[in-house]
N, C-alpha and C positions, 0 to 999 in steps of 0.2 A: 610026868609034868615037871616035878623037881631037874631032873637030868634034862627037856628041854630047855629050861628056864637058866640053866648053867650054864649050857651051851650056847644060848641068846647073848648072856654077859662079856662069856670070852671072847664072841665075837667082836661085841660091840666094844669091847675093853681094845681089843686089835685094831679095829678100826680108827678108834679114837688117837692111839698112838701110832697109827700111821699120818693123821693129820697135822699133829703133835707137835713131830720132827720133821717139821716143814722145812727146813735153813741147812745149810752148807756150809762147812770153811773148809778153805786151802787153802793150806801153807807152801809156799814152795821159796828155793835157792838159787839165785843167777847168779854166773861166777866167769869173768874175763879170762883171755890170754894170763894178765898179768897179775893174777890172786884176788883181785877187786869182787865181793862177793854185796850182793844187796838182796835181803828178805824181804817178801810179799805176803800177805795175807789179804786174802779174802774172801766175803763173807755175802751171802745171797741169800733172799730169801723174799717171796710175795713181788716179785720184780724190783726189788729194790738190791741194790749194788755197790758194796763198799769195799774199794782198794787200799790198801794200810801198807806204807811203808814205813823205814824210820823217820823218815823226814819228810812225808805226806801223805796227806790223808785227802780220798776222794768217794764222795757217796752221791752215786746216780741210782733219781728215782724216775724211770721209764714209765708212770702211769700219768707224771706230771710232766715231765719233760725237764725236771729240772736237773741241775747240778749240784751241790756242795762243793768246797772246797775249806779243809778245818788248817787251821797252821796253830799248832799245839804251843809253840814255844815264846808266843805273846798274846794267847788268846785272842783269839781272833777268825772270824769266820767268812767267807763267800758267798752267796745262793744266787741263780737267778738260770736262766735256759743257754742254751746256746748261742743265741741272737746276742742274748748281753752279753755274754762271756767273750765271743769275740769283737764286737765293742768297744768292750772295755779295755779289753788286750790292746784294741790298736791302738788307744791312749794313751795307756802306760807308754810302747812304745816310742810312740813319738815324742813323749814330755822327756822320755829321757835321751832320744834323739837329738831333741832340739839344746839339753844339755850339751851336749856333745859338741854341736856346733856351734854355741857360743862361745866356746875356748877354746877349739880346733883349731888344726892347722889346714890350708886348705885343701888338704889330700885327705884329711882323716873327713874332715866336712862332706866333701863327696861320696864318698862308703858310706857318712850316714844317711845320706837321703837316697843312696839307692837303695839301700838295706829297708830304709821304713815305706818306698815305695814296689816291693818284695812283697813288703806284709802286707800292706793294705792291697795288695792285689790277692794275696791268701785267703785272706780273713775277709775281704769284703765283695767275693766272687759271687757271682751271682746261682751259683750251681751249689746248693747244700744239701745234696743228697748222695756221700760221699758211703753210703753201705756196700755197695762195691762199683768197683771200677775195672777199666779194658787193659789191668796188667794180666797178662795172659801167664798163666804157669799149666805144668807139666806131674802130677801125682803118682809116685810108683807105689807101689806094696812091696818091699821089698823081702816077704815073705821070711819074715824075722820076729820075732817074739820075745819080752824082758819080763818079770815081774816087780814094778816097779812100786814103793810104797803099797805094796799086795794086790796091786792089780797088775790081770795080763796083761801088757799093753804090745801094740802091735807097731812094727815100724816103717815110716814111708819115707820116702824123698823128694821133696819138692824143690823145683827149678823151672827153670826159663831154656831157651833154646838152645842156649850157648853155656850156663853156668847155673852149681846148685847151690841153693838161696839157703834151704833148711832143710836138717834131717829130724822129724817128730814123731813120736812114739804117742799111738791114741789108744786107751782101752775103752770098750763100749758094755764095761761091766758096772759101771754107773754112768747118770749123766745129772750130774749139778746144777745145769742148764737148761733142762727139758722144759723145766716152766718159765721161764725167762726168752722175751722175744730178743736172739741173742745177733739177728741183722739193726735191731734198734740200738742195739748198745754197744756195735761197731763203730755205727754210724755216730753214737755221739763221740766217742776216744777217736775215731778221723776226725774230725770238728773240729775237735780241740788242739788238733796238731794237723792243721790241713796240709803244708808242704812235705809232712812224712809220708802222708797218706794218700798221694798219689799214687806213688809205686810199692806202697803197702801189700805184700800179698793177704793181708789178713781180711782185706776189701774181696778179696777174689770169690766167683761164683765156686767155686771147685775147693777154694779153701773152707766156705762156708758148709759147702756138704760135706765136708771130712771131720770138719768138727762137731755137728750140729748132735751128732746122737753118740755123744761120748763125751771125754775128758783129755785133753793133751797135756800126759804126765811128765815130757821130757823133750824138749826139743835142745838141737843146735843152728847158730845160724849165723852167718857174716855179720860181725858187729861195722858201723857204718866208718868205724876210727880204723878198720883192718883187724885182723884176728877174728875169734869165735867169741859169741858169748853160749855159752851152755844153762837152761833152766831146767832146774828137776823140782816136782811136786815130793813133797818130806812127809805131807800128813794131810787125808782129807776124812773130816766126819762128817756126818750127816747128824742133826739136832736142831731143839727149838734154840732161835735168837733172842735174845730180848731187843723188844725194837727199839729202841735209847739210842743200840748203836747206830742206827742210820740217821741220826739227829745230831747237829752241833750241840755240844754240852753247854747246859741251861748258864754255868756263869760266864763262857764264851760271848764277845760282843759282834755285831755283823757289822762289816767294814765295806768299803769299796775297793773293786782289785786295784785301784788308783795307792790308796791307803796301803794295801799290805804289801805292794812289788816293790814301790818307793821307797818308803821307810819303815816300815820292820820286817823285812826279811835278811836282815844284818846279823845274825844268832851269833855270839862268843862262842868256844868252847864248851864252858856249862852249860851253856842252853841246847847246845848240842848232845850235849851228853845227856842232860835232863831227857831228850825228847828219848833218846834212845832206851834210856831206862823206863819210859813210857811206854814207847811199843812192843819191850821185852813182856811189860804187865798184862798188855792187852793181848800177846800171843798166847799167854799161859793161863789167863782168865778172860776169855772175850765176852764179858758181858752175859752168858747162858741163863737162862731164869732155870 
């Protein structure tokens, strides 16, 4: 009875820490033609979703539909769905549009109103179900293997008829995403950038099954200025989050995107530097209970 009763615990002790270390992070490195490198982290877990760069922070919770948006270097925060966001976005816009045009020359005047009637055609389309779209691509296996940050990952080539768009490396020895509905959370990152996300293959049916039951450790891919950008995943664990971090931090105040794009998104160099030494902290201690 003792030796069952031991056996019961360890189970149940297993069990309990497979529940545990429910959350994710990956860290990973994109780095241009010309040496220009920018760090990502991010952190998943319960469907909630936070992308950490140095200089922005984004936390989507897919069970509300909302957004966040944190801007660390005047305190200050965003929330609201998609509806507002882009809303909001085409006000900023235009306020600063119509800037433009009251001291413009008549050449520069014209660019601004075709530009903000651009956006408002984006942003205020009638079609918001941008999880994938009819950019058609072409997926090889090209029967290559890496181990990259200790996963095997396997390598494809993605292209169009004429030209190859990306070459990504998927391993399907974890998947960080498996509980995360991850055509929801396309759908909102096309949203938010709906003129990219037309011709996004990230929309694509055939992109979505490539990724859905893995992790894409390493891609390359025409950056839109010419040249490559290359991303590689550096570190991915698996652990509990503390959930704080999908929250605007409590002395942070909520602003309007009106408020933060106008006037304090101006940073000096210390404030830049500030942030950076922020996201350094938060790479090396993310908040773990």
């Amino acid at each position: 009875m003792r030796l069952f009763i031991r056996i019961g615990l360890f189970v149940f002790i297993c069990f309990m820490g497979i529940k545990v270390y429910a959350g994710w992070v990956i860290s990973e490195v994109s780095e241009d033609n010309y040496g220009n490198k920018q760090h990502q982290t991010t952190f998943i877990q319960n469907s909630l979703i936070r992308f950490e760069t140095e200089s922005s922070v984004a936390i989507i919770n897919l069970k509300t539909a909302e957004i966040t948006l944190v801007f660390g270097y005047n305190k200050l925060y965003w929330q609201g769905t998609i509806g507002e966001f882009k809303k909001s976005t085409v006000e900023v816009f235009e306020q600063k549009l119509k800037n433009i045009v009251a001291t413009a020359d008549p050449e520069q005047k014209e660019i601004a109103r075709d530009l903000i009637a651009k956006i408002k055609k984006d942003y205020e389309g009638g079609n918001t179900d941008t999880t994938t779209n009819s950019f058609k691509i072409n997926i090889i296996y090209k029967e290559k293997e890496e181990y990259i940050a200790g996963f095997k990952s396997k390598k494809y080539e993605i292209s169009t008829s004429d030209s190859l768009l990306e070459t990504i490396w998927i391993t399907d020895s974890i998947n960080p995403y498996k509980d995360i509905d991850i055509e929801s959370m396309i759908s909102f990152t096309n949203q938010m950038n709906p003129s990219q996300a037309k011709n996004s293959i990230e929309g694509s049916t055939e992109y979505l099954n490539l990724i859905k039951n893995g992790l894409a450790m390493k891609s390359s891919k025409k950056s839109p200025y010419g040249g490559t950008t290359t991303t590689v995943v550096t570190r991915v664990i698996e652990t509990r989050i503390n959930p704080d971090i999908f929250l605007p931090p409590a002395t942070y105040r909520k602003a309007g995107l009106m408020e933060i794009m106008l006037f304090s998104m101006r940073p000096d160099n210390s404030q830049i530097n500030k942030l950076k030494e922020d996201f350094n902290k938060a790479k090396s201690n993310p908040l773990y209970d």
